[in-house]
C-alpha positions as CSV (number, residue, x, y, z in Angstrom):
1,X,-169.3,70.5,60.0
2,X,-171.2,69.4,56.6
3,X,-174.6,68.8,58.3
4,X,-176.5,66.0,60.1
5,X,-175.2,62.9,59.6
6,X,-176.9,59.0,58.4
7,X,-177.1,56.2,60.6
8,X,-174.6,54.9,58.0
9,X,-172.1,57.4,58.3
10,X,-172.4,57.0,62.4
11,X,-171.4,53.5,62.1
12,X,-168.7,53.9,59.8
13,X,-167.1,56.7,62.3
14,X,-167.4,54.6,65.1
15,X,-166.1,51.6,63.4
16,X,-163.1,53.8,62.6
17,X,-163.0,55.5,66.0
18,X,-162.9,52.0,67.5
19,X,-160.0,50.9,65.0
20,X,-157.8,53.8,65.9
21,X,-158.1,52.8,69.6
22,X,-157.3,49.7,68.9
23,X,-154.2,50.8,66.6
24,X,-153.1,52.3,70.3
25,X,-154.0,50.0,72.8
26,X,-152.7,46.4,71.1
27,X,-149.3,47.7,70.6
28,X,-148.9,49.3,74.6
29,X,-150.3,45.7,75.5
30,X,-147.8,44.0,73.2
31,X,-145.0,46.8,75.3
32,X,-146.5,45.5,78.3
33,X,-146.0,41.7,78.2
34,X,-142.4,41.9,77.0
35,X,-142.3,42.7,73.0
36,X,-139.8,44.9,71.8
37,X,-140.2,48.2,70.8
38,X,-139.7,47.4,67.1
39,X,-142.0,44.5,67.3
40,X,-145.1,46.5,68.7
41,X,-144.3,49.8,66.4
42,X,-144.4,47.1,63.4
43,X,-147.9,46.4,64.8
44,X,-148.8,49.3,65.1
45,X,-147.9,50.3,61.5
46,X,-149.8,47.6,60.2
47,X,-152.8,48.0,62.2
48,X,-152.9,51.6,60.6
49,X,-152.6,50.1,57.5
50,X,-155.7,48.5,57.8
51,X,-157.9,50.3,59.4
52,X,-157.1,52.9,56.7
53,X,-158.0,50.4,53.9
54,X,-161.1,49.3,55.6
55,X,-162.4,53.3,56.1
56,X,-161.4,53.9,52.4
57,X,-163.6,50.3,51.1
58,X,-166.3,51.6,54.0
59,X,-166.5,55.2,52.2
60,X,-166.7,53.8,49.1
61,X,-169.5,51.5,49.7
62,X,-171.2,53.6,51.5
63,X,-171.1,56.3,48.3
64,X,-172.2,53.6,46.1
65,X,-175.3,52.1,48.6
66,X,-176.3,56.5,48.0
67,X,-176.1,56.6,44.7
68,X,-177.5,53.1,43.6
69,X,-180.1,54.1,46.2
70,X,-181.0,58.0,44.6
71,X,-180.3,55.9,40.3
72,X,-183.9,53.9,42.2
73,X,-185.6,56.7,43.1
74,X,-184.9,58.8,40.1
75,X,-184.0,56.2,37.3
76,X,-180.8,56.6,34.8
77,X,-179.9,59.9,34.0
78,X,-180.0,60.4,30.2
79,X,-176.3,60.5,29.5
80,X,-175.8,57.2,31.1
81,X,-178.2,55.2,28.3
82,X,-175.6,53.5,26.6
83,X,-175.6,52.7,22.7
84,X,-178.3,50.3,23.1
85,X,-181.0,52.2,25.0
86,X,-181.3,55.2,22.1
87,X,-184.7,57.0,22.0
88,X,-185.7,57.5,18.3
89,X,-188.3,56.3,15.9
90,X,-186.5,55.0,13.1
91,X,-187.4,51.5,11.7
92,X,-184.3,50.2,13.4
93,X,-185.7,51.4,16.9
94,X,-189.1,49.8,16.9
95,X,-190.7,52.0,14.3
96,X,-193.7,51.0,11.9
97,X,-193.2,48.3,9.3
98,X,-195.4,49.0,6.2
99,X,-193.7,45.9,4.2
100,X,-193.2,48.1,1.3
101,X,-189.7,48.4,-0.3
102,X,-189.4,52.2,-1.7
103,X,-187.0,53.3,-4.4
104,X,-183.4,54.5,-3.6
105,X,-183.7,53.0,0.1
């Protein structure tokens, strides 16, 4: 086990839980009102499908709500600035303008 767990990542693993069930059950309903075999196995296959897309677009929003949540708290790490948000003091970066034009520059 990796620790306690978020209300978050309860309701994802239910979600999922639920899903799975559901992967089982619809396809022994579908065997139990007359479908064939290949028809409820086809069903099956694609109810797999996506519950295992929505789990993978669940865990990845999920990671992004942390970390956009922890970037609030703690504010951009340094080597995510970009180009455009440079500390410095040249003249360029918001330094003094004195108005005079010196030689060689």
């Amino acid at each position: 086990m990796t620790g306690p767990r978020t209300p978050s990542e309860d309701s994802v693993t239910e979600v999922v839980r639920w899903a799975a069930f559901s992967c089982v059950l619809v396809p022994v309903v579908l065997l139990w009102y007359g479908t064939s075999f290949a028809g409820a196995a086809g069903t099956a296959l694609g109810l797999a499908a996506v519950t295992a897309a929505c789990r993978l677009l669940l865990r990845r929003s999920e990671r992004g709500a942390v970390r956009e949540r922890d970037m609030e708290r703690t504010g951009p790490s340094p080597r995510r600035r970009g180009r455009h948000h440079r500390t410095g003091t040249g003249a360029h970066r918001g330094g003094r303008h004195t108005g005079r034009i010196t030689p060689g520059g």
